[in-house]
C-alpha positions as CSV (number, residue, x, y, z in Angstrom):
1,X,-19.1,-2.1,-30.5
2,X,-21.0,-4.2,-33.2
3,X,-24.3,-5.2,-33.2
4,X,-26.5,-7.6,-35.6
5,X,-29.0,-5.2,-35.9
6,X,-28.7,-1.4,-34.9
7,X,-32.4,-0.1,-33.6
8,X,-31.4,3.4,-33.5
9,X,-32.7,6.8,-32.2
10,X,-31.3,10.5,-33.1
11,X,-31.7,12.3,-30.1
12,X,-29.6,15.2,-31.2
13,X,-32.4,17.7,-29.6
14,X,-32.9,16.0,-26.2
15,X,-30.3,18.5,-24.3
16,X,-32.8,21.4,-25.7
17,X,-35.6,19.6,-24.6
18,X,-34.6,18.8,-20.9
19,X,-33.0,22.7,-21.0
20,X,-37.2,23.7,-21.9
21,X,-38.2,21.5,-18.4
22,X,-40.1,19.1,-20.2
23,X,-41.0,15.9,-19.2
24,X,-40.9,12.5,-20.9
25,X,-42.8,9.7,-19.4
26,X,-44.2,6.1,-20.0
27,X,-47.2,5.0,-21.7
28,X,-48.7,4.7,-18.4
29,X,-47.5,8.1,-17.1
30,X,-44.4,7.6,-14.9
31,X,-41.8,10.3,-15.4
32,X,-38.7,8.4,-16.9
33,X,-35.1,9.0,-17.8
34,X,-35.0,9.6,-21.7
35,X,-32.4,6.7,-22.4
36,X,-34.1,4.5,-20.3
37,X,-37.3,5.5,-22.0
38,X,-34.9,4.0,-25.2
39,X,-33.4,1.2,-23.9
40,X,-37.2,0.1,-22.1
41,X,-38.2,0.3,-26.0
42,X,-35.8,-1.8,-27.6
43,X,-33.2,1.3,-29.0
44,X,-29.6,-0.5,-28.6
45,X,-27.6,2.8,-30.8
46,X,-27.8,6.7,-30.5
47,X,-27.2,9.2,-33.3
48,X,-25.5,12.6,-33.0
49,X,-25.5,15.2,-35.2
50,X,-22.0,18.1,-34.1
51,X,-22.6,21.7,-35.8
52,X,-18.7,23.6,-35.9
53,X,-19.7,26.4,-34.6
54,X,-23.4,26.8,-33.8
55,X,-22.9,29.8,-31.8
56,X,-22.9,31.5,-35.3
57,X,-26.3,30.7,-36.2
58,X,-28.5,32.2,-33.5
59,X,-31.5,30.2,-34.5
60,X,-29.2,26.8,-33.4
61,X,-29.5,28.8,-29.6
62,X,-25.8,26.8,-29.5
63,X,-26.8,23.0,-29.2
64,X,-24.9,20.4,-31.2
65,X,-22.0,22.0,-30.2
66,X,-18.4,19.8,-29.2
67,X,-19.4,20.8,-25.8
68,X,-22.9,19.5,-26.2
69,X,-22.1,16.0,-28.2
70,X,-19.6,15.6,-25.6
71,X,-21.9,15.4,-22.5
72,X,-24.2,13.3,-24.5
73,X,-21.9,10.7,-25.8
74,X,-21.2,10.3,-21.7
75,X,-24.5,9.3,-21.0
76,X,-24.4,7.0,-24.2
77,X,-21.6,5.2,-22.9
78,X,-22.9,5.1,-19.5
79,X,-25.9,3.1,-20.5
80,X,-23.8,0.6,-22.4
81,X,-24.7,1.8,-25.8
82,X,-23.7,1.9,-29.6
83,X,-22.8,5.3,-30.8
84,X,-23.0,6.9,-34.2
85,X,-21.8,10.5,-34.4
86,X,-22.7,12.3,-37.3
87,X,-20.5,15.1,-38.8
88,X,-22.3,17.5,-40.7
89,X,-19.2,20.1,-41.7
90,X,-21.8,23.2,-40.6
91,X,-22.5,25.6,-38.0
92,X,-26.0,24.3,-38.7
93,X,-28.5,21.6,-40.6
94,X,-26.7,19.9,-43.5
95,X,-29.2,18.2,-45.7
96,X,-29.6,17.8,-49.8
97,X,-30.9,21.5,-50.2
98,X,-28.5,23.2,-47.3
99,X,-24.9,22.1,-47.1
100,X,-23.3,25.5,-46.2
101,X,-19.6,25.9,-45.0
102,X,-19.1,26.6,-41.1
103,X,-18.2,30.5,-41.0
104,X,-14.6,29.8,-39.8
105,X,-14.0,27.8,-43.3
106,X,-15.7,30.4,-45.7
107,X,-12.8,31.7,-47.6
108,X,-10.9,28.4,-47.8
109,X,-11.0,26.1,-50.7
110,X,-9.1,23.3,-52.4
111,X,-6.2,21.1,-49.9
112,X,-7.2,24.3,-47.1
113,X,-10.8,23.3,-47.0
114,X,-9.5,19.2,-47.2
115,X,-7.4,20.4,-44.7
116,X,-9.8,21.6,-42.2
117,X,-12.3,18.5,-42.8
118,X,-9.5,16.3,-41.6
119,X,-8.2,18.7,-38.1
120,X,-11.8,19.1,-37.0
121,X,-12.7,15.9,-37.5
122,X,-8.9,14.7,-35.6
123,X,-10.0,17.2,-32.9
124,X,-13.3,15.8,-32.1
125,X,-12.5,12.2,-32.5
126,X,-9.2,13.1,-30.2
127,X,-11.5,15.1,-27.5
128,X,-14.1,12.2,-27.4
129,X,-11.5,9.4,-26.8
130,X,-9.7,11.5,-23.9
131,X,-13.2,11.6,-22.5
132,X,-14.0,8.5,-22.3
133,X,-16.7,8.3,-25.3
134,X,-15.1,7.7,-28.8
135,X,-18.4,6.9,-31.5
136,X,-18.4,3.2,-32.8
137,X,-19.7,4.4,-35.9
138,X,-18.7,8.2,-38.1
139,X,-21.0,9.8,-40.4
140,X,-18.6,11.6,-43.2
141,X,-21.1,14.3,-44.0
142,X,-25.1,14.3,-43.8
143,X,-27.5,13.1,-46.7
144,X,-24.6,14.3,-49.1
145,X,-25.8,13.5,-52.7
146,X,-25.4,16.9,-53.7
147,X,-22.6,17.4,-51.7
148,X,-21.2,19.1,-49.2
149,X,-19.3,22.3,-47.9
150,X,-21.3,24.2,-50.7
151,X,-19.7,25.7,-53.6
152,X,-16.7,23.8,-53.9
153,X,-17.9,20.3,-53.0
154,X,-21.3,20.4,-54.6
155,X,-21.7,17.5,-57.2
156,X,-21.4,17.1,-60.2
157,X,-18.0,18.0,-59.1
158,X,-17.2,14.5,-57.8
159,X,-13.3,14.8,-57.6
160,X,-13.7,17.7,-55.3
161,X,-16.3,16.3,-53.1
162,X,-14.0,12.7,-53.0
163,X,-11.1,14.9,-51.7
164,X,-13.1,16.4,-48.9
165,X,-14.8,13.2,-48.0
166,X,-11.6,11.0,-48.1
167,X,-10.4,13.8,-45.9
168,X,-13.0,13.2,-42.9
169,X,-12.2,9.2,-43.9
170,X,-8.5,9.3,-43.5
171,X,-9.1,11.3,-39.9
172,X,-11.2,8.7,-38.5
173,X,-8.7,5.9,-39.6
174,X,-6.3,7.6,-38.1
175,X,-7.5,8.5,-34.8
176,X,-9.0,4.9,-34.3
177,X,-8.9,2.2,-37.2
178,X,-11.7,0.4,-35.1
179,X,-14.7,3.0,-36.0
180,X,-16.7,1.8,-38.6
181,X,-17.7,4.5,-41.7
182,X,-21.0,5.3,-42.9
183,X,-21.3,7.4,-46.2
184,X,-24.7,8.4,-46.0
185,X,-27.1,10.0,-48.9
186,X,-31.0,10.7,-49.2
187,X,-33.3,8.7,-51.2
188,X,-33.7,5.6,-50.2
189,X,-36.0,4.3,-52.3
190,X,-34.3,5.4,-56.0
191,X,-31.5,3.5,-56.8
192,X,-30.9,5.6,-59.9
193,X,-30.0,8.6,-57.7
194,X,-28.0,6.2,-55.4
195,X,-25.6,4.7,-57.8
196,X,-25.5,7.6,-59.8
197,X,-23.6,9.2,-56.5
198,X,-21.5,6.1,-55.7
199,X,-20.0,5.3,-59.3
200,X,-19.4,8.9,-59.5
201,X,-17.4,8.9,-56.1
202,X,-15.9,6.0,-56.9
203,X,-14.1,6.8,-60.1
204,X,-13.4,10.0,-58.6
205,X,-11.1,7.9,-55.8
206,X,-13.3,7.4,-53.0
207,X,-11.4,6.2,-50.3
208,X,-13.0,2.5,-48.8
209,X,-16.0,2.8,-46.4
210,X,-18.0,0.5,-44.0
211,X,-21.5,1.3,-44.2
212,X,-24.1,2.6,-46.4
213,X,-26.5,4.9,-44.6
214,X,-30.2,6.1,-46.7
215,X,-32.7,8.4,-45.5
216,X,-36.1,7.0,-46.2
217,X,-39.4,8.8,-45.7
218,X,-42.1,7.6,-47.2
219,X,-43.6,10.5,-48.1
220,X,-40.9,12.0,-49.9
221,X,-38.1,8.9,-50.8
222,X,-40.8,6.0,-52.9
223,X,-42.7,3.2,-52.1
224,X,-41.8,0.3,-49.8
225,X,-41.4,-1.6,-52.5
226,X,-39.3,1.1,-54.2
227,X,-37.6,0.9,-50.9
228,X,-37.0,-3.1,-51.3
229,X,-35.5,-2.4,-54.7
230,X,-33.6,-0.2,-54.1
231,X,-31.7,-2.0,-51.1
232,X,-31.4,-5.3,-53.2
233,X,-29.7,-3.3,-56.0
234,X,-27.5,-1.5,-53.7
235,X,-26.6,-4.8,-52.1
236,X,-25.9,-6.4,-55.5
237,X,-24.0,-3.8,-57.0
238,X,-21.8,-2.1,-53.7
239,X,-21.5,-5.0,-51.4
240,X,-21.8,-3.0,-48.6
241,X,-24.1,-3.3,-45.3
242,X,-27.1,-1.1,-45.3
243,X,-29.0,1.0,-42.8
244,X,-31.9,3.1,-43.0
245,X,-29.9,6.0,-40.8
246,X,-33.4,8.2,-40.6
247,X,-36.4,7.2,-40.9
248,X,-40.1,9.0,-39.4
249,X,-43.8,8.4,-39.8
250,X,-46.4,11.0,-38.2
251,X,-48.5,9.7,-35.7
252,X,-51.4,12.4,-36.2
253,X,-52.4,14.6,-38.7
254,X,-51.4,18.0,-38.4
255,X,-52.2,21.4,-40.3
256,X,-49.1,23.0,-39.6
257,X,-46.9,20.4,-39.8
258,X,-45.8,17.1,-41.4
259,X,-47.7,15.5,-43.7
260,X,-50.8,17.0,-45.7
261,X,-53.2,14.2,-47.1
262,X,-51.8,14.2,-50.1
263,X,-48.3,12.8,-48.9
264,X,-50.2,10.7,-47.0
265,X,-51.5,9.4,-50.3
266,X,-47.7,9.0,-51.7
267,X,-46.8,7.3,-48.3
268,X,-49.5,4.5,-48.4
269,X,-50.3,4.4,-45.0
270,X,-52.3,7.6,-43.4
271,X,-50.9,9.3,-40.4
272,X,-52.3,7.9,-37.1
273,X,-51.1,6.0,-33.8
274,X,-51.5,2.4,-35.3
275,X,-50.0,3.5,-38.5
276,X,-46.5,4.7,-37.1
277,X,-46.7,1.8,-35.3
278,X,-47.3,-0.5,-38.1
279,X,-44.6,1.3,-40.4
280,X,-41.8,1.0,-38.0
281,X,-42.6,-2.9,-38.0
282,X,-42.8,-2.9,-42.0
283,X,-39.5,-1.3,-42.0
284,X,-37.8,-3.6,-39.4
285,X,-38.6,-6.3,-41.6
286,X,-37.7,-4.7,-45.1
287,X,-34.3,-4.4,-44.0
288,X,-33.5,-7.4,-41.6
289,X,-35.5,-9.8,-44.3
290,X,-32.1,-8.7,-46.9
291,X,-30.1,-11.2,-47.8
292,X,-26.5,-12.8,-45.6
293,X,-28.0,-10.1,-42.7
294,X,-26.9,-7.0,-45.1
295,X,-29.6,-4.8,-43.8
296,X,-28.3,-3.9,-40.5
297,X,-30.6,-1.4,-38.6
298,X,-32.9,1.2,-38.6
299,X,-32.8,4.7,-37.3
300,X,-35.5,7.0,-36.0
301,X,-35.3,10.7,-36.7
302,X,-36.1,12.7,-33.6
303,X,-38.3,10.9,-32.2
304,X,-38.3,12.5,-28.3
305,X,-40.0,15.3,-29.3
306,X,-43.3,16.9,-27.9
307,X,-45.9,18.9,-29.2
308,X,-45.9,22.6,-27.6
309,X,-47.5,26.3,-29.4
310,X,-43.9,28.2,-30.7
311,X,-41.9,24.4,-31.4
312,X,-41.4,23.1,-34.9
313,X,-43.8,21.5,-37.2
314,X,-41.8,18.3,-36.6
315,X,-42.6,18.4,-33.1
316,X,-46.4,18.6,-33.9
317,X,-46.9,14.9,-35.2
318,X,-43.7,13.5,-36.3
319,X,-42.0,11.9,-32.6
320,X,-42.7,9.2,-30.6
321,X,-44.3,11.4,-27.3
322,X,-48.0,12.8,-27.5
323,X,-48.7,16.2,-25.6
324,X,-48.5,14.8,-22.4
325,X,-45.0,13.9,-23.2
326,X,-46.1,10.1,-23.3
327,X,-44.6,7.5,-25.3
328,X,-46.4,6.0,-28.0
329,X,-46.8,2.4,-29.1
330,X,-44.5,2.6,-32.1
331,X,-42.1,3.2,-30.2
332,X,-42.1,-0.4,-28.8
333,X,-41.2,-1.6,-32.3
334,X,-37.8,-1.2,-32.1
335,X,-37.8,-4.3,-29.5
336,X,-37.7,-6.1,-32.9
337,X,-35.3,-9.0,-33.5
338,X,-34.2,-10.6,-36.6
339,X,-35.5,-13.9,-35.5
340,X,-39.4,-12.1,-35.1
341,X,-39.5,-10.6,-39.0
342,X,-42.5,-12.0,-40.6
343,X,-41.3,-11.0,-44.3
344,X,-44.5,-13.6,-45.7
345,X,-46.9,-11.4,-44.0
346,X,-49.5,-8.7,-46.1
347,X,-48.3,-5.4,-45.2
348,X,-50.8,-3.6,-46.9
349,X,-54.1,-4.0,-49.8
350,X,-53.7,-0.9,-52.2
351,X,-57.6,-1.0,-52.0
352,X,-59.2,0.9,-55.0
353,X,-59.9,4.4,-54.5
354,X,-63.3,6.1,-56.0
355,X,-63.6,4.9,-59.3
356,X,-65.0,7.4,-62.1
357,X,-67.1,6.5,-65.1
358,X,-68.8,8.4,-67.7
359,X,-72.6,8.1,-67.3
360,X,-74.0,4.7,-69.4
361,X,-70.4,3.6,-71.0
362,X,-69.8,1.2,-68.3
363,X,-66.1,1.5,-68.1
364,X,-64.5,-2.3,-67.2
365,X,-63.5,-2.2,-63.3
366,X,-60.1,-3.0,-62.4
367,X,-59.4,-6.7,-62.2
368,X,-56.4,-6.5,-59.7
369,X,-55.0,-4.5,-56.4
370,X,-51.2,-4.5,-55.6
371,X,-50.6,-6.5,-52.0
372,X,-47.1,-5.5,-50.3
373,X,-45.7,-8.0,-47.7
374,X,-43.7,-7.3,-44.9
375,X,-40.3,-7.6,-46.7
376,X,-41.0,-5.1,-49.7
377,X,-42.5,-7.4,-52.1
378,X,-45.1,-6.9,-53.8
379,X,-47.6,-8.5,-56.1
380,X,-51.2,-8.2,-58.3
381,X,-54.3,-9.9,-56.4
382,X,-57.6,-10.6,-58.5
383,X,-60.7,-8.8,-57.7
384,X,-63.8,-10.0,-57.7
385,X,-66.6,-7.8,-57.8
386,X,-70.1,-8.0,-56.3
387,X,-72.9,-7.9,-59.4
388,X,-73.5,-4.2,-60.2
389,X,-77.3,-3.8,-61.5
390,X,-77.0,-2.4,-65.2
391,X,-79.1,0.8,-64.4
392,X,-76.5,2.1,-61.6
393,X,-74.0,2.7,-64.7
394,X,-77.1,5.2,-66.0
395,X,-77.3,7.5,-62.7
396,X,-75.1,9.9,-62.1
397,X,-74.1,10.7,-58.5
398,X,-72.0,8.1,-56.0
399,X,-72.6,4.1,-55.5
400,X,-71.5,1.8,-53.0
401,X,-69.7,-1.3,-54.2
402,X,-68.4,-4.3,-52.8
403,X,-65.1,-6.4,-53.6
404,X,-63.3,-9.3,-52.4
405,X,-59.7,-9.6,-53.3
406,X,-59.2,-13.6,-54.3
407,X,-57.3,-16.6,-52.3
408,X,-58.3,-14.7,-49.2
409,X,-61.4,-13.6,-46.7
410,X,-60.6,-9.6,-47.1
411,X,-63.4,-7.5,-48.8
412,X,-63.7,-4.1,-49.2
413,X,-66.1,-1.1,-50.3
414,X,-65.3,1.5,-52.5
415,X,-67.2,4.7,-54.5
416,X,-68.3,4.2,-58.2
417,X,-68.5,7.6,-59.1
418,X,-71.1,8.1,-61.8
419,X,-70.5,11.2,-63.9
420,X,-72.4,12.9,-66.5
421,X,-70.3,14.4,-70.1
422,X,-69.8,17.7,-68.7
423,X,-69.6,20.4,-71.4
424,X,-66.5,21.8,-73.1
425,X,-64.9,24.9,-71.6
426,X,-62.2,27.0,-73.7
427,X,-58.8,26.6,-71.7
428,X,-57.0,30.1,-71.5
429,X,-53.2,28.7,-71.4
430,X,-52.2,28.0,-74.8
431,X,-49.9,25.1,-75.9
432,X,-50.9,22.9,-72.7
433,X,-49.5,19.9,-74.4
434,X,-46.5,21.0,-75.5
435,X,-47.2,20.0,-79.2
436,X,-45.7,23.5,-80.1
437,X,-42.6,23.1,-77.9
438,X,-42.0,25.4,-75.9
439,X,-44.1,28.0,-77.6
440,X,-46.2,30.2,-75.4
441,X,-43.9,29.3,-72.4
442,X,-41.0,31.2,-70.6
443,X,-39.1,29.2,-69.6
444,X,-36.6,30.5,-66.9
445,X,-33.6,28.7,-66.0
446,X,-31.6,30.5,-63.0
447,X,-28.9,28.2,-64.0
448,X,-26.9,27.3,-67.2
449,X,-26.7,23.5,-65.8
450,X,-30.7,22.7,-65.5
451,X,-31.9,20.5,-68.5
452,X,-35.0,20.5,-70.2
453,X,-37.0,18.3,-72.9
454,X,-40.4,18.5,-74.8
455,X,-41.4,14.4,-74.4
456,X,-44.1,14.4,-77.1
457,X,-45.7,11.1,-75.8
458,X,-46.7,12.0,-72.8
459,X,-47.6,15.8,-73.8
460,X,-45.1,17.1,-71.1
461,X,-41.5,18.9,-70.3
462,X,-39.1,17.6,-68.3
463,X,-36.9,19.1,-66.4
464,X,-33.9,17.9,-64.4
465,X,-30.3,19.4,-62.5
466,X,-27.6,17.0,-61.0
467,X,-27.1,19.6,-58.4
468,X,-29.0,22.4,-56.7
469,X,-31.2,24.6,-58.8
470,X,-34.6,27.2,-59.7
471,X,-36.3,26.9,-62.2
472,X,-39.9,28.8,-63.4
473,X,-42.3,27.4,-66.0
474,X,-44.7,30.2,-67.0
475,X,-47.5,32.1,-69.5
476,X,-48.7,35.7,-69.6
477,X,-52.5,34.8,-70.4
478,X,-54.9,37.7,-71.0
479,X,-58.1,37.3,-69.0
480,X,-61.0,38.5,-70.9
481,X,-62.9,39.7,-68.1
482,X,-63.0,39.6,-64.4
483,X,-64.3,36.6,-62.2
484,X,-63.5,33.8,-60.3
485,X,-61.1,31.5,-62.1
486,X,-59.7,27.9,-61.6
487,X,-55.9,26.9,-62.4
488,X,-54.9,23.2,-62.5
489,X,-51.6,21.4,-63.7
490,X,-50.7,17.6,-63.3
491,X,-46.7,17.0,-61.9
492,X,-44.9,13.8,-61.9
493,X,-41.5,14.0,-59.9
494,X,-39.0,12.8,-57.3
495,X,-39.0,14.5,-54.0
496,X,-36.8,15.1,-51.1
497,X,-35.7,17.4,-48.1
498,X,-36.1,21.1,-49.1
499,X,-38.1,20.5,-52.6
500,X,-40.0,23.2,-53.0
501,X,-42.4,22.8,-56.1
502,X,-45.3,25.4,-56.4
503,X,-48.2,25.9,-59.2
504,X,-49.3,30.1,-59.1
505,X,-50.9,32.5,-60.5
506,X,-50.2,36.1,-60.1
507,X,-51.5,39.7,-61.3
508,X,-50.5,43.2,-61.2
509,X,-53.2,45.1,-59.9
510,X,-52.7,48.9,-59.5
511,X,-49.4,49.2,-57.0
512,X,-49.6,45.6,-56.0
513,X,-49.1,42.3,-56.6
514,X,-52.0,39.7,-56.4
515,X,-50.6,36.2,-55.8
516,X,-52.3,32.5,-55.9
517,X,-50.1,29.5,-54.9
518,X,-50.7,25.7,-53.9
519,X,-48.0,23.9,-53.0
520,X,-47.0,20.6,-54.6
521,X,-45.9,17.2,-52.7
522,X,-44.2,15.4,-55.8
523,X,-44.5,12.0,-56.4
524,X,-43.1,9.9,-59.6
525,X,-45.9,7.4,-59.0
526,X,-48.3,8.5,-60.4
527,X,-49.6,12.2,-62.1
528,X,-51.5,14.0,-59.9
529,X,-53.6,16.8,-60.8
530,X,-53.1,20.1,-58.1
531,X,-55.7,22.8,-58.1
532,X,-55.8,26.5,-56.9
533,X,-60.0,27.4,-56.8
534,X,-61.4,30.8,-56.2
535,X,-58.7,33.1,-58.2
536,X,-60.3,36.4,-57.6
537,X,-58.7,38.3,-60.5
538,X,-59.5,41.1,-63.4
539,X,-59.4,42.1,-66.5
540,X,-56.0,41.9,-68.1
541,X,-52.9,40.1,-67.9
542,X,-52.8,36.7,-65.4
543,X,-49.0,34.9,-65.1
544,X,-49.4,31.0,-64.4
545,X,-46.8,28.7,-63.7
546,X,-44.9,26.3,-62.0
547,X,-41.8,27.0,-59.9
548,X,-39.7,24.9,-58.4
549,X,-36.7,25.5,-56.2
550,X,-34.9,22.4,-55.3
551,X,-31.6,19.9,-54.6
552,X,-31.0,17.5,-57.4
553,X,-34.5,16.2,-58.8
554,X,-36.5,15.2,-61.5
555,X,-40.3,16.5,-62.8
556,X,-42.8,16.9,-65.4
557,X,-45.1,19.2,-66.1
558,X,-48.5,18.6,-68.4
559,X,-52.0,19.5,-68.6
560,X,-51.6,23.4,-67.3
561,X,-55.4,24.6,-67.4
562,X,-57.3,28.0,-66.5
563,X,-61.1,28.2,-66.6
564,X,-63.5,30.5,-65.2
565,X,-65.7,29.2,-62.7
């Protein structure tokens, strides 16, 4: 089955979700069938994820079993619709940080481990079509940039991952010719990463593919209009159609789950109702609005899921059902049709946030706000300020003001932030700007492959792995007395499924260890400074630092700082 435009939905977890009792209804209440609820909203495709053996991970509780995909893909293909089945080559999640061999494959390697990629994926693909419910479309692997089937197909060891792929590739041709291939990788939005993959593959004899499949979250994978890039270069460069095979934006804010303000921040659009709504639209249009109909669909991740006390953090904020199990309106979006995109349409001001000035220098105001449209693109709008009487710039404390953004009827108001010279205090981490190199750091690399560089321009290290890694940035500072102390640092990076970036601070004390730590959302954006406050510590030696345990990324690390409050 081909379709112009594949509105997708991966209900992988809906067998777990009807096995709780739980009920999924309309907007308006009425108890409905969970594909119905799909097709009622537009959704013309369902994704799959299969686990080998998920019997050997007890947290699976054995869904995304054969026995389970195969009872779905029935219903799929009862209801008439497009199915994409999505091998992940693990008794459990396969993702950029987590891409372990099933248990039954552990001890082979080399043309064994090829081997057994191309007899399970035969033996699925076989027990499918003698039920009645072959996939239209086969994932090779999930969000596989750095790899798969961990050690032996991890990248930069491209020859050895093209073997195991081309493995899962020549068992689908086999079994049916007709079954389109996706290859399908994380970060959507970074074409470096992206081609960086493909030309690797391909010189290491990738066999021919149909699809191209990105994961693109806002809050971890760029900007839209990274997003738009990205796509257009892929396009220009690959020739092959695109779809964005997972996808999610939270329709509430939620403490113990996805997303915290500051990703919100690195997202662009704040986590709410109208918002999810709003993104799925932007979405549909970024990819239909690509040239000779190369952007071919969209994919939500999990998005029948409902808020209850022991479920995930996803299920807290990140579906499509509130805690009644009702659908939302962003749901609806994916009634979209090519012939609706509005790619000429403002997306999105990037109003100015609060604006900060030193009391009586009168710092020049921006002059320009970035617009994004409905397609991705982007460009600078003037601003043009309301008059600002002279004396506001001499007292300190926060002002309203007023802009209008030009060639249009949209205004906004915004903080001027009026601050006064606040006085010197002696930072206790030495070297902060990396003008002695690394002097005054450890610097730990758990791995021989990790790469680091002193960039004197911009006062910072960089640090980078093409494949999996941990990696600590740290000083022993002595504190001179006891107190209450503050610890900042300013990261720029890339982010992604299972970074884990953290800034700490930690101190022996007696037969213990007393530890401080704030997580870090990364962005490459724009710096952002990260705080831990109230650092209840004594006299004596205080470690600081940044970890950072991750799949293939890049980040910098400037400006570490420790005061006393």
């Amino acid at each position: 089955m081909k379709l112009d435009f594949y509105k997708g939905a991966d209900i992988s977890g809906l067998p777990e979700l009807e096995d709780r009792g739980a009920v999924i209804r309309t907007a308006e209440g009425q108890e409905i069938d969970a594909f119905e609820l799909c097709q009622l909203n537009g959704v013309n495709s369902i994704r799959l994820r299969i686990w080998n053996e998920p019997e050997n991970v007890p947290e699976s509780k054995g869904y995304c079993s054969l026995e389970h995909t195969v009872a779905m893909a029935k219903r799929i293909k009862a209801k008439g619709m497009h199915f994409l089945l999505d091998f992940h080559y693990s008794d459990w999640w396969a993702d950029p940080g987590n891409q372990t061999k099933p248990h039954a494959w552990t001890d082979l390697h080399g043309e064994e481990l090829e081997k057994a990629v191309y007899d399970y994926t035969t033996l699925v693909l076989i027990r499918l079509k003698e039920e009645g419910c072959m996939p239209d479309m086969v994932q090779v692997g999930n969000e596989i940039r750095s790899g798969m089937l961990f050690p032996d197909g991890e990248v930069p060891n491209f020859t050895q991952l093209a073997g195991l792929v081309n493995a899962g590739i020549k068992a689908v041709r086999e079994v049916d010719p007709s079954i389109e291939i996706m290859i399908h990788l994380d970060q959507g939005g970074r074409y470096y990463y992206l081609s960086q993959w493909f030309d690797g593959m391909i010189e290491a004899g990738l066999m021919d593919f149909d699809v191209i499949g990105l994961s693109y979250y806002a809050f971890w994978h760029g900007t839209f209009m990274d997003l738009k890039n990205s796509l257009m270069s892929m396009l220009e460069k690959y020739k092959k159609p695109l779809i964005i095979a997972e996808t999610a934006h939270p329709w509430r804010r939620s403490e113990e789950g996805f997303v915290s303000a500051e990703q919100e921040k690195i997202a662009g659009f704040c986590a709410g109702i109208q918002e999810q709504k709003h993104v799925m639209k932007l979405l549909m249009n970024i990819v239909a609005s690509l040239p000779d109909n190369m952007g071919q669909g969209v994919y939500y991740w999990e998005p029948l899921v409902i808020p209850y006390e022991s479920g995930s953090s996803w299920d807290r904020n990140m579906g499509v059902l509130n805690e009644k199990g009702e659908v939302l309106p962003g749901f609806a979006e994916f009634q979209f049709e090519r012939s609706q995109a509005v790619p000429n349409e403002v997306a999105k001001y990037y109003m100015p946030e609060k604006i900060k000035m030193v009391e009586g220098q009168k710092d020049k105001l921006p002059e320009s706000i970035q617009v994004l449209y409905m397609d991705g693109s982007s460009c600078q709008k003037k601003i043009v300020w309301a008059v600002i009487p002279d004396h506001v710039f001499y007292e300190v404390g926060i002002h309203p003001i007023m802009g209008k953004i030009a060639d249009s009827d949209e205004t906004f108001i915004t903080e001027l932030e009026i601050v006064s010279e606040a006085l010197a205090q002696e930072n206790l981490v030495c070297n902060e700007d990396f003008s002695k190199g690394e002097s005054d750091w450890m610097v730990i690399r758990k791995q021989e492959y990790i790469k680091t560089e002193i960039l004197p321009e911009e006062n910072a290290i960089y640090v980078s792995s093409e494949q999996n890694f941990d990696f600590t940035l740290a000083q022993e500072v002595m504190i001179p007395e006891a107190g209450d102390y503050q610890l900042f640092v300013s990261y720029l990076g890339t982010n992604t499924t299972d970074v884990k970036v953290k800034l700490y601070a930690e101190q022996v004390q007696s037969d213990k260890i007393l530890r401080f730590e704030k997580v870090i959302h990364p962005t490459d954006e724009m710096w952002m400074e990260h705080e831990i406050e109230n650092i209840e510590i004594s006299q004596g030696i205080l470690r600081v630092g940044v970890e950072i345990s991750s799949p293939p990324i890049w980040g910098k690390i400037r400006g570490m700082k420790l005061y006393r409050k």
